[in-house]
N, C-alpha and C positions, 0 to 999 in steps of 0.2 A: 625781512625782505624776502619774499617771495620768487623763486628761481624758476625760470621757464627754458627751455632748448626746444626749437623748432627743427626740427633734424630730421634731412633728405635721407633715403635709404640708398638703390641700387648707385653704386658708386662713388658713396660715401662712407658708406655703415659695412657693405658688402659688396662685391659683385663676382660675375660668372669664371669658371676657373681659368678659362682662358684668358681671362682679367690681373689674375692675381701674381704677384712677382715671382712666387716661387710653387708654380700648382706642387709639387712634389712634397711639399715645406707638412707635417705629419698633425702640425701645433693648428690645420686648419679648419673650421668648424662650420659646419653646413648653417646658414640663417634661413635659408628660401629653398622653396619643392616646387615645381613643375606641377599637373592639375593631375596626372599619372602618378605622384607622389616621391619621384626623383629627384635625385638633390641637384639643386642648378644655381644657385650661389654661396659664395663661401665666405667666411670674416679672416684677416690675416692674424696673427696676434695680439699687434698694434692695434685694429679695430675692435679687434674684441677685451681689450683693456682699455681703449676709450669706451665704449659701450659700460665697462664696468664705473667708471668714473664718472659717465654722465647718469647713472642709475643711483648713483650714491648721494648725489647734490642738487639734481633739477626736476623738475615735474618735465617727461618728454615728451612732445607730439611733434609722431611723424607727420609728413609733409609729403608726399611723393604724386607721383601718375601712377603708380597700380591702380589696377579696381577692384572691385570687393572682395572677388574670388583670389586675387594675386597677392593681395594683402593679407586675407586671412591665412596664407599659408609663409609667411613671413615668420620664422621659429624663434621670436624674442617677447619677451614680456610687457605690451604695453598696454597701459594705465589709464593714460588720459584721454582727449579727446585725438582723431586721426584724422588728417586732412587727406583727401585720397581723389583719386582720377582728376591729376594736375588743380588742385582748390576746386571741381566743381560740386564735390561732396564732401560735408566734413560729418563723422563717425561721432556720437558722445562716448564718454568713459565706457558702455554696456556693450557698444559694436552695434548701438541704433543710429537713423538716421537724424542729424539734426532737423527739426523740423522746420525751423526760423530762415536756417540758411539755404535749405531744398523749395522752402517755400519763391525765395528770392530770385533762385534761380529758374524757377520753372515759369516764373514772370517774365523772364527775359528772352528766355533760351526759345522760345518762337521765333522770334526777330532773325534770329539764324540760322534758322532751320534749311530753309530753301536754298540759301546760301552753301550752306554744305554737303548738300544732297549735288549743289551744280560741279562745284570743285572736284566733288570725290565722281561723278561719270565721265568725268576727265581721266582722272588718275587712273579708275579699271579699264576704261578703252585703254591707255597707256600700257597698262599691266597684261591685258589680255596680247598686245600685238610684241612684249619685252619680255623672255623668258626670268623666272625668279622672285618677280615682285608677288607681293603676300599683305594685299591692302585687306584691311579689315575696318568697320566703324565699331565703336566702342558703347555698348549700350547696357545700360545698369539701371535697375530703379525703376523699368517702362520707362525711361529717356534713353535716345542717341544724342552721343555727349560730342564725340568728336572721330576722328580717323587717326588713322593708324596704319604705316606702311613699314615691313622686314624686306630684306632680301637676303634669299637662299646664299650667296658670298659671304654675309655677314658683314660687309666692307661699307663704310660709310659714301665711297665713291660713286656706287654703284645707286644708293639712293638718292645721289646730288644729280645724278644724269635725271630722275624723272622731276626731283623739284625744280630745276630749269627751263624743262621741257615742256610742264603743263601747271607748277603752281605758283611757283613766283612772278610771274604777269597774269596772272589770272584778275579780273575785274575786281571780284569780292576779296584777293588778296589787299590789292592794288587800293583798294577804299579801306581800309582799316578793320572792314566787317572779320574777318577771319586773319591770323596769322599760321606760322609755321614754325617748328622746332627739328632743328637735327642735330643727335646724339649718337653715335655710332651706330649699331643698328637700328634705330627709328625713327623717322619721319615723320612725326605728327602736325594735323591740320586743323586747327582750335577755334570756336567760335571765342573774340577777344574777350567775350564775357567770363572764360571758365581761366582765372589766371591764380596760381598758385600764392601769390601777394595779395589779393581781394580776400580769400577766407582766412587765412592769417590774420593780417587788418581785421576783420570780424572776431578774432579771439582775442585777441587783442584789447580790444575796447572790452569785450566781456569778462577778461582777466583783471584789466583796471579798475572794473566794479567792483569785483570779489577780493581784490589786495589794495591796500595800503601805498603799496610798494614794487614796485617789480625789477626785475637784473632779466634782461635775454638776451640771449645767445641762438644762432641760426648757425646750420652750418649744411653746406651743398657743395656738389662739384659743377652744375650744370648753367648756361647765357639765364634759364628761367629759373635758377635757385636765386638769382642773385636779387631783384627787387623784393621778394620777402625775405633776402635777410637781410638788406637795406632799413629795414621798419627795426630790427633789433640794436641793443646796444652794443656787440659782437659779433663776430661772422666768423668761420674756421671753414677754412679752403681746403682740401687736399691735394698733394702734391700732383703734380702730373695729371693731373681731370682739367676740361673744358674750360671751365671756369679758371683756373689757374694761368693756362697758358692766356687769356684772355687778359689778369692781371700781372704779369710779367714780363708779358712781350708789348 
């Protein structure tokens, strides 16, 4: 039987030090670098003895919203295929583009286009008249994939003042054509086609071809980890993340 782990990174695997329960804690180990090449996430112990344990029994692919440049500077060994910039690109084993699955989406990803060209000159008007905001769209490959908003706080309050304000009643929200995700610092505004369970599902079925058999396991902290790890036979939540309080409370 063939063992698969679909496994989210930033705040699952690792995250920034002002994340981590004990930044002082010495046992801490840098996973991720900044484009400058400073360290800006860290693994606790705990994650860095899960990492050992899922290295020893499962074929991994990551799952994440980085992109290409944010991922390759992710400092862990991975093997298999990468699902990256929230499922709208999945990576083969070499660090190339799937071609099958780029091909699918550059069929769609029109239909959106316009759509989030209108949301996001909302948001910069917003941005430019609201000191802090740090909207940027995300584009890899020659595509604009989606948007992307920080604020200088770092506080997630502070980026619920502009999803209120200009994209949660927005038309193209409001039709289905585009969603939204907030995750402590970021705000992102997603054509519904780029969903991190859609390229999963895709390997998925192409995993079934190639085994027998299969055992998976998914595991995320975040409201969008959760439908791909719904597709697996397991799911592993971390304490205290998004996701958790979401199943406990």
């Amino acid at each position: 039987m063939q063992r698969y782990i679909f496994l989210d990174l930033d705040d699952t695997l690792f995250q920034t030090l002002r994340k981590c329960p004990d930044a002082d804690d010495p046992r801490l180990q840098v996973r991720a670098l900044l484009s400058d090449g400073t360290a800006n996430s860290y693994a606790t112990a705990k994650q860095q003895w899960l990492w050992d344990w899922f290295a020893q029994g499962f074929k991994i692919v990551p799952v994440t919203g980085r992109d290409a440049g944010e991922f390759a500077r992710v400092q862990l060994p991975f093997s298999e295929e990468a699902v990256i910039i929230h499922g709208a690109v999945i990576l083969d084993n070499q660090g190339q583009v799937d071609a099958a699955w780029m091909a699918h989406m550059q069929s769609h990803l029109p239909d959106y286009y316009q759509k989030l060209q209108a949301v996001w000159q909302d948001v910069q008007n917003f941005a430019a008249q609201h000191a802090g905001y740090k909207p940027r769209l995300v584009n890899e490959f020659g595509v604009t994939w989606y948007g992307v908003i920080k604020h200088s706080e770092g506080k997630e309050d502070a980026l619920r003042r502009m999803l209120d304000a200009v994209i949660i009643n927005h038309p193209h929200l409001q039709d289905g054509s585009l969603y939204w995700h907030l995750n402590g610092n970021n705000l992102a505004v997603l054509p519904d086609i780029i969903r991190k369970e859609h390229a999963v599902n895709f390997l998925l079925e192409r995993y079934r071809q190639q085994h027998h058999e299969l055992l998976t396991f998914a595991a995320g902290d975040s409201y969008t980890d959760a439908p791909f790890m719904a597709l697996c036979d397991y799911a592993i939540v971390p304490r205290g993340t998004q996701l958790f309080g979401r199943l406990v409370n």
